[in-house]
PyMOL Python script that loads the backbone (N, CA, C, O; Angstrom):
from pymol import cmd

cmd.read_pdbstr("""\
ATOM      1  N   UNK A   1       0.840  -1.173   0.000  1.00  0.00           N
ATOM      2  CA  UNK A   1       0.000   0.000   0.000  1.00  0.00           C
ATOM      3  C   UNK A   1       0.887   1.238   0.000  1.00  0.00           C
ATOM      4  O   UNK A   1       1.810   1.514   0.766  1.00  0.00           O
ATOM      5  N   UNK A   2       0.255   2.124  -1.337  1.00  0.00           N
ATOM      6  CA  UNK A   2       1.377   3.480  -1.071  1.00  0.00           C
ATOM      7  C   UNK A   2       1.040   4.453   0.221  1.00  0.00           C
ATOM      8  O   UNK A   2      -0.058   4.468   0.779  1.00  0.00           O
ATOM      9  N   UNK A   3       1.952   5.102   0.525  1.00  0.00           N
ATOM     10  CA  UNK A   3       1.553   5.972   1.864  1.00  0.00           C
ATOM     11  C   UNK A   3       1.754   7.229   1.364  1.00  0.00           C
ATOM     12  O   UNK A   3       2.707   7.547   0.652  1.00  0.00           O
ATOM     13  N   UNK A   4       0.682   8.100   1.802  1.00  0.00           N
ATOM     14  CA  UNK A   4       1.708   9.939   1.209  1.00  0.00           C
ATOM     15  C   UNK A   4       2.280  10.700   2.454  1.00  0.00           C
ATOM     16  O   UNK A   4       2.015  10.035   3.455  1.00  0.00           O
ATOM     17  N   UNK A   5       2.645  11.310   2.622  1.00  0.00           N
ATOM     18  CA  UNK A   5       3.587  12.174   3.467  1.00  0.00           C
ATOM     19  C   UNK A   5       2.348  12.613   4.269  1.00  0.00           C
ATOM     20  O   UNK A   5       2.877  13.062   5.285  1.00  0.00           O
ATOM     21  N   UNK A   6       0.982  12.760   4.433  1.00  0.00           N
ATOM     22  CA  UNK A   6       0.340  13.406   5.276  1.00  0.00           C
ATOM     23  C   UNK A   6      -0.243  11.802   6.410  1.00  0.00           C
ATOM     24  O   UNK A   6      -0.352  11.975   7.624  1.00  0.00           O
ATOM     25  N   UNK A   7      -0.538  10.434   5.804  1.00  0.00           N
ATOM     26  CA  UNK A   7      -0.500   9.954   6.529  1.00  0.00           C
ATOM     27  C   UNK A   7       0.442   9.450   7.662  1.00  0.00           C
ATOM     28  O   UNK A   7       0.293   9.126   8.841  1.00  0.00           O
ATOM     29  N   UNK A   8       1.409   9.523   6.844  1.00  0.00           N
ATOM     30  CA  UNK A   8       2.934   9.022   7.606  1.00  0.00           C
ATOM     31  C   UNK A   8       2.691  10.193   8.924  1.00  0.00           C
ATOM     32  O   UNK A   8       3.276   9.861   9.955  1.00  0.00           O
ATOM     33  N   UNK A   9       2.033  11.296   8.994  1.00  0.00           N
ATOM     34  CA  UNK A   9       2.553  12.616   9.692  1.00  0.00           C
ATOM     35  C   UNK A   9       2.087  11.857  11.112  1.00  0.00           C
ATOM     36  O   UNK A   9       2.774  11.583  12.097  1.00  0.00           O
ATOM     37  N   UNK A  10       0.863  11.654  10.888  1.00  0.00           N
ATOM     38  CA  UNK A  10       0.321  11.028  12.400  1.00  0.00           C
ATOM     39  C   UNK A  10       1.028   9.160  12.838  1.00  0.00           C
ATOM     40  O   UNK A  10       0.601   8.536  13.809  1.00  0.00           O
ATOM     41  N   UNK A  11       1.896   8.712  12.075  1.00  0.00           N
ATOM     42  CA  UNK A  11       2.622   7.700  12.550  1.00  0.00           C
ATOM     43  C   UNK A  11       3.398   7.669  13.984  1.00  0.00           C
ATOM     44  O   UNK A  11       4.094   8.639  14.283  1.00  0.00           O
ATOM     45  N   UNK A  12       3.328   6.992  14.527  1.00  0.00           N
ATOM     46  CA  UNK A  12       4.358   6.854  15.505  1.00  0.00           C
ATOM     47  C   UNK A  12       4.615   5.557  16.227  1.00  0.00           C
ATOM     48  O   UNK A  12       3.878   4.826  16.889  1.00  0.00           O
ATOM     49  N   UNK A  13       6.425   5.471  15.758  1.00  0.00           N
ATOM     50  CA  UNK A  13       7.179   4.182  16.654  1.00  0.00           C
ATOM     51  C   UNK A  13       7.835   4.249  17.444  1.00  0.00           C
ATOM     52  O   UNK A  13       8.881   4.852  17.206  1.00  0.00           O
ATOM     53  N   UNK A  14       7.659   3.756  18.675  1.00  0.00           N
ATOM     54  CA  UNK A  14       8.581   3.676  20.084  1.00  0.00           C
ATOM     55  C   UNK A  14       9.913   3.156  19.646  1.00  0.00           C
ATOM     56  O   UNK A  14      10.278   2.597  18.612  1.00  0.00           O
ATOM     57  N   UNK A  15      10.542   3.513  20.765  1.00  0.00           N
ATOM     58  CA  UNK A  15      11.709   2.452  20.807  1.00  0.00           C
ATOM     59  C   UNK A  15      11.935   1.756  21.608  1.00  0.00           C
ATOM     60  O   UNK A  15      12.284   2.399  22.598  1.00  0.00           O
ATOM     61  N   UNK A  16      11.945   0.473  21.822  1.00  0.00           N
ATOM     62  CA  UNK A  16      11.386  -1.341  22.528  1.00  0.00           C
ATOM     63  C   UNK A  16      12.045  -0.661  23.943  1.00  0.00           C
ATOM     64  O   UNK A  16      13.116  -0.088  24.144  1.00  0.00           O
ATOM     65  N   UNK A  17      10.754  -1.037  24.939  1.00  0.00           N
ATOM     66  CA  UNK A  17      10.423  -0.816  26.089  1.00  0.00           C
ATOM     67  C   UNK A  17      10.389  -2.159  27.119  1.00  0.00           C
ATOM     68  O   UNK A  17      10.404  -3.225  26.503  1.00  0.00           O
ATOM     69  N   UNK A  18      10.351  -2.258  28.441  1.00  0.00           N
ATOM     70  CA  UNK A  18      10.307  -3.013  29.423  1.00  0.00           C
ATOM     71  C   UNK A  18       8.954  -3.131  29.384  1.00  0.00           C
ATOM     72  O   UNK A  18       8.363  -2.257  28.750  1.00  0.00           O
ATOM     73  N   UNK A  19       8.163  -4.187  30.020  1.00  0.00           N
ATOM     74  CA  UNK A  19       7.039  -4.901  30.079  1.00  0.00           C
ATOM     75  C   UNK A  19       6.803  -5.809  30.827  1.00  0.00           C
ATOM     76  O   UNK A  19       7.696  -6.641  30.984  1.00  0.00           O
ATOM     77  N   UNK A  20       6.083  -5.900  31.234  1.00  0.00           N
ATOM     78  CA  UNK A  20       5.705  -7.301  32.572  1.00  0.00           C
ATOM     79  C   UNK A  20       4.327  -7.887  31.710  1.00  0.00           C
ATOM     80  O   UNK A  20       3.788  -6.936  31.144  1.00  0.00           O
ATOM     81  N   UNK A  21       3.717  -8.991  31.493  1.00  0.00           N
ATOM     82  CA  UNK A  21       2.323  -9.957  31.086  1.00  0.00           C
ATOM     83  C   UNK A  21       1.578 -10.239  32.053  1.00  0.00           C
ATOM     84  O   UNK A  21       2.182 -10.714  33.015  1.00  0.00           O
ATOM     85  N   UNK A  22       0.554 -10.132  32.157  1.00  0.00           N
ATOM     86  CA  UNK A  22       0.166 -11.040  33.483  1.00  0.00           C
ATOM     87  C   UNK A  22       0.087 -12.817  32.937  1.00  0.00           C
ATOM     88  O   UNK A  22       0.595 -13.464  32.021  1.00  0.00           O
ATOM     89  N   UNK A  23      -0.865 -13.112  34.104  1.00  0.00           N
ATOM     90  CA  UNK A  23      -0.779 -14.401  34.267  1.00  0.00           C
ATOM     91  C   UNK A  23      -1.633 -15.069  32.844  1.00  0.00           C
ATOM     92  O   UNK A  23      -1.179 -16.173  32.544  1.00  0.00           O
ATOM     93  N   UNK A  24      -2.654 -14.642  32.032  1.00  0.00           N
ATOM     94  CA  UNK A  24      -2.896 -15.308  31.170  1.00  0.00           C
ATOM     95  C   UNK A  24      -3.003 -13.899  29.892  1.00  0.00           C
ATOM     96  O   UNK A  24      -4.007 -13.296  29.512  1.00  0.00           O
ATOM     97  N   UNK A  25      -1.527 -13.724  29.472  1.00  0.00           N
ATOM     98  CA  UNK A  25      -1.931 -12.316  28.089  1.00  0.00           C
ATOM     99  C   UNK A  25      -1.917 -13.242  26.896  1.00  0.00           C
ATOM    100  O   UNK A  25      -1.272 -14.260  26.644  1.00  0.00           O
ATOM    101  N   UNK A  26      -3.059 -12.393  26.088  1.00  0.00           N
ATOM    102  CA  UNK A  26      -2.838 -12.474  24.824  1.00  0.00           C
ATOM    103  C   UNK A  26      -1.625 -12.491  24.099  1.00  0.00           C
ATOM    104  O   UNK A  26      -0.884 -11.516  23.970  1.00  0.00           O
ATOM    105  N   UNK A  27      -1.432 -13.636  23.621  1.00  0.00           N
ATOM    106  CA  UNK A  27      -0.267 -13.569  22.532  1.00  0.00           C
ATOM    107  C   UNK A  27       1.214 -13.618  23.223  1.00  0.00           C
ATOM    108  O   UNK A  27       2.324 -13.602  22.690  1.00  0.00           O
ATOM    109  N   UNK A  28       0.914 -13.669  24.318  1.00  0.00           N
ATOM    110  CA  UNK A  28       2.661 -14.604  24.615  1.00  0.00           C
ATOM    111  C   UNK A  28       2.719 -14.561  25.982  1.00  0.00           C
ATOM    112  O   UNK A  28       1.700 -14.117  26.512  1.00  0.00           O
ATOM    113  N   UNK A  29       3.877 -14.989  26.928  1.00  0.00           N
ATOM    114  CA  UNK A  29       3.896 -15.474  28.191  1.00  0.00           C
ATOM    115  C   UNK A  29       3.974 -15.017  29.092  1.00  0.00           C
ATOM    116  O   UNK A  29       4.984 -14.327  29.237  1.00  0.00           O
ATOM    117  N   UNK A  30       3.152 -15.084  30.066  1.00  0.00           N
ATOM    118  CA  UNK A  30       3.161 -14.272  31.423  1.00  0.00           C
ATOM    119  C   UNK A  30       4.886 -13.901  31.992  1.00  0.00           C
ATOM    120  O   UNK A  30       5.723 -14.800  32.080  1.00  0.00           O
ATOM    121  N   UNK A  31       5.195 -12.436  32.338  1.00  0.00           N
ATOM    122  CA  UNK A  31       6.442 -12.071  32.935  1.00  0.00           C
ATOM    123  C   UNK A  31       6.812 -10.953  32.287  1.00  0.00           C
ATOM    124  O   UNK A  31       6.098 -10.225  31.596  1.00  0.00           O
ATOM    125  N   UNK A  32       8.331 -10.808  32.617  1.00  0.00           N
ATOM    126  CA  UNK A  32       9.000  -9.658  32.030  1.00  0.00           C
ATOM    127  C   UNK A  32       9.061  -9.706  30.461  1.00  0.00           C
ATOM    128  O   UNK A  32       9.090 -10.831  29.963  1.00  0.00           O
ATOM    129  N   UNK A  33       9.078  -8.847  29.800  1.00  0.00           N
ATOM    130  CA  UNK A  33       9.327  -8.774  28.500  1.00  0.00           C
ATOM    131  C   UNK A  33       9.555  -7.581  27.567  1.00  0.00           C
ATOM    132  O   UNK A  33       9.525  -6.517  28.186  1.00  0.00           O
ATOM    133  N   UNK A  34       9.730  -7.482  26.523  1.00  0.00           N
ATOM    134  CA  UNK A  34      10.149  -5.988  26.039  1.00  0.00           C
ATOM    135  C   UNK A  34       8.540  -6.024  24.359  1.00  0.00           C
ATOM    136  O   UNK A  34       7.668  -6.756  23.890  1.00  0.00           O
ATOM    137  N   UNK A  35       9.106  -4.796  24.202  1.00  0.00           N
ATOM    138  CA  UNK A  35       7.472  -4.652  23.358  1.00  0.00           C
ATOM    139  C   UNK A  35       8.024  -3.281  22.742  1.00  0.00           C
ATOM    140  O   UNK A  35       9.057  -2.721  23.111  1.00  0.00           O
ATOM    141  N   UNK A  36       7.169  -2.848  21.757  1.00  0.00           N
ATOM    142  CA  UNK A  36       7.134  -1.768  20.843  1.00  0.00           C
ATOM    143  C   UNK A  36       6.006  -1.035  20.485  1.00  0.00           C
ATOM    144  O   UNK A  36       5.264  -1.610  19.689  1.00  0.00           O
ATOM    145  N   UNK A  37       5.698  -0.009  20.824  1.00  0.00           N
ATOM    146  CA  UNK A  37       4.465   0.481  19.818  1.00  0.00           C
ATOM    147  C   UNK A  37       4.569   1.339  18.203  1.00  0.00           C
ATOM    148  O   UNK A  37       5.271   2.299  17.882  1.00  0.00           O
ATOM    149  N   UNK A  38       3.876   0.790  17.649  1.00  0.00           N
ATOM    150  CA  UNK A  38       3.711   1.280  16.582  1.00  0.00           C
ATOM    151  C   UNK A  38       2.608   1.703  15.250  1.00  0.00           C
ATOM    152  O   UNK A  38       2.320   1.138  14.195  1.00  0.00           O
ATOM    153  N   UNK A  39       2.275   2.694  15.752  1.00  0.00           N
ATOM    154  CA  UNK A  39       0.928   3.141  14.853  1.00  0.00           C
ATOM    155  C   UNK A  39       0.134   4.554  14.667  1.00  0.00           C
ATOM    156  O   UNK A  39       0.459   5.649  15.127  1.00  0.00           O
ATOM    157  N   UNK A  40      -0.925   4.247  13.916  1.00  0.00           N
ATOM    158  CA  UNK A  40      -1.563   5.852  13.842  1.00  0.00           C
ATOM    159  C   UNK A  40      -2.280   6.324  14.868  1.00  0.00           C
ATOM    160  O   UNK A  40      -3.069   5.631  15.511  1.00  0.00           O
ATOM    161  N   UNK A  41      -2.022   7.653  15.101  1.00  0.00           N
ATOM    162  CA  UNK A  41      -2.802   8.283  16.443  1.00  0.00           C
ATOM    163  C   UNK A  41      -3.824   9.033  15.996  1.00  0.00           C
ATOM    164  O   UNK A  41      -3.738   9.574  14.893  1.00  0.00           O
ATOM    165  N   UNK A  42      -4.879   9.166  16.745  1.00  0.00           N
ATOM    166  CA  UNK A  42      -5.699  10.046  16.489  1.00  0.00           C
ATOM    167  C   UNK A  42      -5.682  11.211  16.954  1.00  0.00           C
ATOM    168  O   UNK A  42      -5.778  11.042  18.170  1.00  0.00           O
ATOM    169  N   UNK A  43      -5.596  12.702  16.675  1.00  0.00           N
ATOM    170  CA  UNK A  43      -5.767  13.848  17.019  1.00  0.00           C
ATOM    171  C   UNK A  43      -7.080  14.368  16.351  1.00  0.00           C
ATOM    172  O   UNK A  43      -7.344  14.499  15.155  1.00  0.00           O
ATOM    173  N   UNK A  44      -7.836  14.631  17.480  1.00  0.00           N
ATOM    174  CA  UNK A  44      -9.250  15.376  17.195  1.00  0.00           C
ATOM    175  C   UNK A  44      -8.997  16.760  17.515  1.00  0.00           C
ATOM    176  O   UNK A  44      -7.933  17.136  18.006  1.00  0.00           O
ATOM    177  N   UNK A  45     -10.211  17.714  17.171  1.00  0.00           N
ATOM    178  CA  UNK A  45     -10.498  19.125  17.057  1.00  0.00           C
ATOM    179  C   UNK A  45     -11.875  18.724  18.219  1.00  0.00           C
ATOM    180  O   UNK A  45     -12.837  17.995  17.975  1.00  0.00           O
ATOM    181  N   UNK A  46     -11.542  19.539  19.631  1.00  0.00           N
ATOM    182  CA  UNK A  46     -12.995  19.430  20.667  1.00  0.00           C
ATOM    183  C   UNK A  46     -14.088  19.133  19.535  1.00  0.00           C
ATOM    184  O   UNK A  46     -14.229  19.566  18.391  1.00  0.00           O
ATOM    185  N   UNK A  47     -14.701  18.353  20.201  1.00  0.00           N
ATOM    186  CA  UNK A  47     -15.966  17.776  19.808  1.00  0.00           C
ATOM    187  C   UNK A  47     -17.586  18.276  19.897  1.00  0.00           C
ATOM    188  O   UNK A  47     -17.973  18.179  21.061  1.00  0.00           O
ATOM    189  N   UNK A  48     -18.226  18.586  19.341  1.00  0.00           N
ATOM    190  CA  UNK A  48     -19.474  19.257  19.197  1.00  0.00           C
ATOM    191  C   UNK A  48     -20.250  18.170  20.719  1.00  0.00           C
ATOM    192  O   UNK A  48     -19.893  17.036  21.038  1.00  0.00           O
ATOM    193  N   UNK A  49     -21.534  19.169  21.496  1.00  0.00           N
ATOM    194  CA  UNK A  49     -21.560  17.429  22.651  1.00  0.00           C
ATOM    195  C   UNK A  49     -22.753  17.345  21.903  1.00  0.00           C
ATOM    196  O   UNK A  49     -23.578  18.257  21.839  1.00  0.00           O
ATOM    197  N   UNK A  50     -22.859  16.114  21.266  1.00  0.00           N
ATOM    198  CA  UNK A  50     -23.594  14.830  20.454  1.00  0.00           C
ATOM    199  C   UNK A  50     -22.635  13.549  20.616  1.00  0.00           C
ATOM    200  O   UNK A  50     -21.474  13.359  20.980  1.00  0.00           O
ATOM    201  N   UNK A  51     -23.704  12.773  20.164  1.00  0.00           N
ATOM    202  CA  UNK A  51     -22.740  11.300  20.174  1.00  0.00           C
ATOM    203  C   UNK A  51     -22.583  11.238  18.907  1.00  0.00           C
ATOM    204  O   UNK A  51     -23.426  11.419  18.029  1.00  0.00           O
ATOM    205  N   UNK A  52     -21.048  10.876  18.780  1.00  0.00           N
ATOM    206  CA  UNK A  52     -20.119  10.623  17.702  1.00  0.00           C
ATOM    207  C   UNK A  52     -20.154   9.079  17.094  1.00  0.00           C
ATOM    208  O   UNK A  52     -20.503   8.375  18.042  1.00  0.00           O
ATOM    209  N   UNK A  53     -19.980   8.388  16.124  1.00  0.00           N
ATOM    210  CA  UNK A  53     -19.412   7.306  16.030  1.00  0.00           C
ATOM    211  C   UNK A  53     -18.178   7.433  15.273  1.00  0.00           C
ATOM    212  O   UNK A  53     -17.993   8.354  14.478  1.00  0.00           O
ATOM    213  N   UNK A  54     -17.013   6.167  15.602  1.00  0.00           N
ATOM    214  CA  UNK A  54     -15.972   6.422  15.020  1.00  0.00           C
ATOM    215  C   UNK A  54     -15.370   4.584  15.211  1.00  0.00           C
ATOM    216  O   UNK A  54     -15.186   3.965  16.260  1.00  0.00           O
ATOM    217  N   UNK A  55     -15.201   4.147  13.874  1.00  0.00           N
ATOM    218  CA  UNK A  55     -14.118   3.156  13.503  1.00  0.00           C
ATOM    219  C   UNK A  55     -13.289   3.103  12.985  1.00  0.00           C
ATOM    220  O   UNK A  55     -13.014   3.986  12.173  1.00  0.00           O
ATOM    221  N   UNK A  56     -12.289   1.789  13.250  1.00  0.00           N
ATOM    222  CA  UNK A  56     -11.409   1.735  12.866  1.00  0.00           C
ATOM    223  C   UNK A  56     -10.476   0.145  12.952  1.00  0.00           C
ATOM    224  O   UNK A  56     -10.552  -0.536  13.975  1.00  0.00           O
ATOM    225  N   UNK A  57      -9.937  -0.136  12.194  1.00  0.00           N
ATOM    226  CA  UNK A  57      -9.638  -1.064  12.164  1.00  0.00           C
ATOM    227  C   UNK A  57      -7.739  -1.661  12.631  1.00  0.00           C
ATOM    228  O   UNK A  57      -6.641  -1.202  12.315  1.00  0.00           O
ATOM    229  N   UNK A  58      -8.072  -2.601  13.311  1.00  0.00           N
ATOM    230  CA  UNK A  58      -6.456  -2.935  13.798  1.00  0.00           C
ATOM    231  C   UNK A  58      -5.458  -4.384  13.711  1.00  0.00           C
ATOM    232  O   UNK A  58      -6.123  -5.374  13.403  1.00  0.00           O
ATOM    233  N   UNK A  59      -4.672  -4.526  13.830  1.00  0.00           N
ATOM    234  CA  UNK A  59      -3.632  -5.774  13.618  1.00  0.00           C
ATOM    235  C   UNK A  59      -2.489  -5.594  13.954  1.00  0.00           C
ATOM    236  O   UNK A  59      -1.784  -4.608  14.166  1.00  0.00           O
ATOM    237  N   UNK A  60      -2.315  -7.151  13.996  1.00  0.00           N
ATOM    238  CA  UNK A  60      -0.739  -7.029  14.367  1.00  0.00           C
ATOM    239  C   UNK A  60      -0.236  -8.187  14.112  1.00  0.00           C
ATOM    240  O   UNK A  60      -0.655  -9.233  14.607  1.00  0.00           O
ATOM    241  N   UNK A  61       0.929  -8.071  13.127  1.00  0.00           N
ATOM    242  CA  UNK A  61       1.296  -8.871  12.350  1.00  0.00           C
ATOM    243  C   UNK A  61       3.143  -9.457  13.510  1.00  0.00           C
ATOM    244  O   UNK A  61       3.793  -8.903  14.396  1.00  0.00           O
ATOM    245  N   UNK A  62       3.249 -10.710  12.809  1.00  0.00           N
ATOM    246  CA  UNK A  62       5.264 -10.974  13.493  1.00  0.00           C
ATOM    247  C   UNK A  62       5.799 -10.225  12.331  1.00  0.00           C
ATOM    248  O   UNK A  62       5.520 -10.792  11.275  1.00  0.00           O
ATOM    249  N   UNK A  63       6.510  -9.078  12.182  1.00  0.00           N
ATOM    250  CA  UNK A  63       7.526  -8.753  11.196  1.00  0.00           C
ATOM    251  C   UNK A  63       8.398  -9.762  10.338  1.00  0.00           C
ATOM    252  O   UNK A  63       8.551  -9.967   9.134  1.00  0.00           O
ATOM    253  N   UNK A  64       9.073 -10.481  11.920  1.00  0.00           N
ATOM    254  CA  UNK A  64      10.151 -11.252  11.098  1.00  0.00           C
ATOM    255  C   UNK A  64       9.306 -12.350   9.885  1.00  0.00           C
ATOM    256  O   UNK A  64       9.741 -12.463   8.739  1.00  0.00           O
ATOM    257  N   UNK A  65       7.796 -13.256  10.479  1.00  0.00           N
ATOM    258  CA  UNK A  65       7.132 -14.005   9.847  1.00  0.00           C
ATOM    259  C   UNK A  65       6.259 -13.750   8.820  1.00  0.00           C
ATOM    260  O   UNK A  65       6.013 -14.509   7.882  1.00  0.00           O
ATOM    261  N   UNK A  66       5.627 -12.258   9.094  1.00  0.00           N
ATOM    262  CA  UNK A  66       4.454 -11.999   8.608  1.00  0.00           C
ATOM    263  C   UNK A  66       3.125 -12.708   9.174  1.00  0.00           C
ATOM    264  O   UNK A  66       2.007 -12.440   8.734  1.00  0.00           O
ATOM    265  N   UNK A  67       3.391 -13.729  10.293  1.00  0.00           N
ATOM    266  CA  UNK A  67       2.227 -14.303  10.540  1.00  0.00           C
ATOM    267  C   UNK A  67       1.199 -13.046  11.672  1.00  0.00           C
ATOM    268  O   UNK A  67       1.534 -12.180  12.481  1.00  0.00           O
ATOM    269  N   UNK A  68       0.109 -13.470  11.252  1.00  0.00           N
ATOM    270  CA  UNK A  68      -0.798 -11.990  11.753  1.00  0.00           C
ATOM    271  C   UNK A  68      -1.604 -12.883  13.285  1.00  0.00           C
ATOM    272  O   UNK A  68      -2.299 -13.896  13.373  1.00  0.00           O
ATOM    273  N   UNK A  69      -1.178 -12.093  14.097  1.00  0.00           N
ATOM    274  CA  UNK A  69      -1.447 -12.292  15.413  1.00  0.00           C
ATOM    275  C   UNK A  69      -2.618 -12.243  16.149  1.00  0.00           C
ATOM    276  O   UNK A  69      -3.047 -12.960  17.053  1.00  0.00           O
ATOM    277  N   UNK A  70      -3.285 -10.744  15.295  1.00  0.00           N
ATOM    278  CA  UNK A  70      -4.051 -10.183  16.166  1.00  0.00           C
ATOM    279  C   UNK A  70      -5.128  -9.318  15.073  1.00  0.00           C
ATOM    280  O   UNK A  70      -4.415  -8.697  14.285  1.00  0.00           O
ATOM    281  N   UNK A  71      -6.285  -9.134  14.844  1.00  0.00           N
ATOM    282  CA  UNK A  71      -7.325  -8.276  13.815  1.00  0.00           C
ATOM    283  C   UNK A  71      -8.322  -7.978  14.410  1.00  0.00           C
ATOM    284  O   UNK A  71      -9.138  -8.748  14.915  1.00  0.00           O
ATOM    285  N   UNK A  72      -8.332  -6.795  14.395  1.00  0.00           N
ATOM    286  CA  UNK A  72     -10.400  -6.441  15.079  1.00  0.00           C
ATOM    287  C   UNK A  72     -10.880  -4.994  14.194  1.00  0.00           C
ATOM    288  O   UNK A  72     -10.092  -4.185  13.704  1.00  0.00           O
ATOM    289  N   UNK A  73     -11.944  -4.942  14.157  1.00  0.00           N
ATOM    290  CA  UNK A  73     -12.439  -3.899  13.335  1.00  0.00           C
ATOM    291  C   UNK A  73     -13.714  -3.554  14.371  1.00  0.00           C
ATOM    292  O   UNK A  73     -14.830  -4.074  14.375  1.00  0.00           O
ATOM    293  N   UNK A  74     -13.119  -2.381  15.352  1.00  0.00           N
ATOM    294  CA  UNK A  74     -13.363  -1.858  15.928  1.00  0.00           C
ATOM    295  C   UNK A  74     -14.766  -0.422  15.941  1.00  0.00           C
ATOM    296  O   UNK A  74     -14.742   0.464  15.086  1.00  0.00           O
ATOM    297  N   UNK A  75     -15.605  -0.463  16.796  1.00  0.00           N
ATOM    298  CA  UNK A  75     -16.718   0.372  15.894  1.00  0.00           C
ATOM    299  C   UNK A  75     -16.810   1.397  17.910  1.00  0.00           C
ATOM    300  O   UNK A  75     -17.081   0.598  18.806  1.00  0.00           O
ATOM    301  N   UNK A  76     -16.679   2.349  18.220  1.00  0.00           N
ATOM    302  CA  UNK A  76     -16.261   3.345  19.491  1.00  0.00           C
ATOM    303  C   UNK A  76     -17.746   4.524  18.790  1.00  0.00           C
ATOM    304  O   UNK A  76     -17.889   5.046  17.685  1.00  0.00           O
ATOM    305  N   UNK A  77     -18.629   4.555  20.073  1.00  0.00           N
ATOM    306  CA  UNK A  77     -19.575   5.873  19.857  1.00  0.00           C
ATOM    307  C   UNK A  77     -19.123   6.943  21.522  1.00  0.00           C
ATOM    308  O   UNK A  77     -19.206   6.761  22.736  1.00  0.00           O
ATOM    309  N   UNK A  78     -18.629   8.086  20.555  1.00  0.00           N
ATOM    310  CA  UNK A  78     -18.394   8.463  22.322  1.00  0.00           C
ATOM    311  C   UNK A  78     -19.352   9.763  22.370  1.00  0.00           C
ATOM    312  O   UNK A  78     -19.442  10.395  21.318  1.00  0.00           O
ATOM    313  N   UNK A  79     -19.976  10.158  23.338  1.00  0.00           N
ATOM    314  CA  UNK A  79     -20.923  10.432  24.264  1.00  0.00           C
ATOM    315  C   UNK A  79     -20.177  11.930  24.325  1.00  0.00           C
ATOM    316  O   UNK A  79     -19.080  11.812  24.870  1.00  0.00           O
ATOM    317  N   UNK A  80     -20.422  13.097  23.979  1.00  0.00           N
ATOM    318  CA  UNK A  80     -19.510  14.184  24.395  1.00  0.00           C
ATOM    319  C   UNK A  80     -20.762  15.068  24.826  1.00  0.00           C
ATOM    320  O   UNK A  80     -21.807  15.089  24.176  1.00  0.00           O
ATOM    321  N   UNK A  81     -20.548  15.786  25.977  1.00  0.00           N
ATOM    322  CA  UNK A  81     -21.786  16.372  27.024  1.00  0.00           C
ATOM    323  C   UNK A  81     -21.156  17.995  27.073  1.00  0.00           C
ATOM    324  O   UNK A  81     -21.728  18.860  27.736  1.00  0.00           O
TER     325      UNK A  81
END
""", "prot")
cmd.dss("prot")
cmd.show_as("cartoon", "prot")
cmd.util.cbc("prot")
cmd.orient("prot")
């Protein structure tokens, strides 16, 4: 997928952090561990108060494999008063 310079703007990647799992996480083993974030953020303009809806869709793939871990297509109505 091509990207243009205005989506890239709201990108953002950490650089691999400390982490603890609990006792039963998604996708790998309870304890210490290191992790990364990486993705698009949302920046809104204050919100009119009505209820909003807003989706969006997410994943998470192994780099080194390509095998995909994780997918949800997410649907958020938020309530602004």
């Amino acid at each position: 997928m091509e990207r243009n310079s205005k989506e890239l703007k709201y990108r953002v990647h950490s650089k691999t952090f400390e982490t603890s799992l609990p006792v039963n996480p998604v996708g790998g083993a309870p304890g210490p561990d290191r992790a990364v974030s990486d993705g698009y953020w949302v920046i809104l303009e204050p919100l009119s108060p009505v209820k909003h809806d807003t989706q969006f869709k997410v994943s998470l793939t192994n780099p080194t494999t390509g095998v995909l871990f994780y997918n949800d297509d997410l649907k958020y109505t938020l309530s602004v008063k």
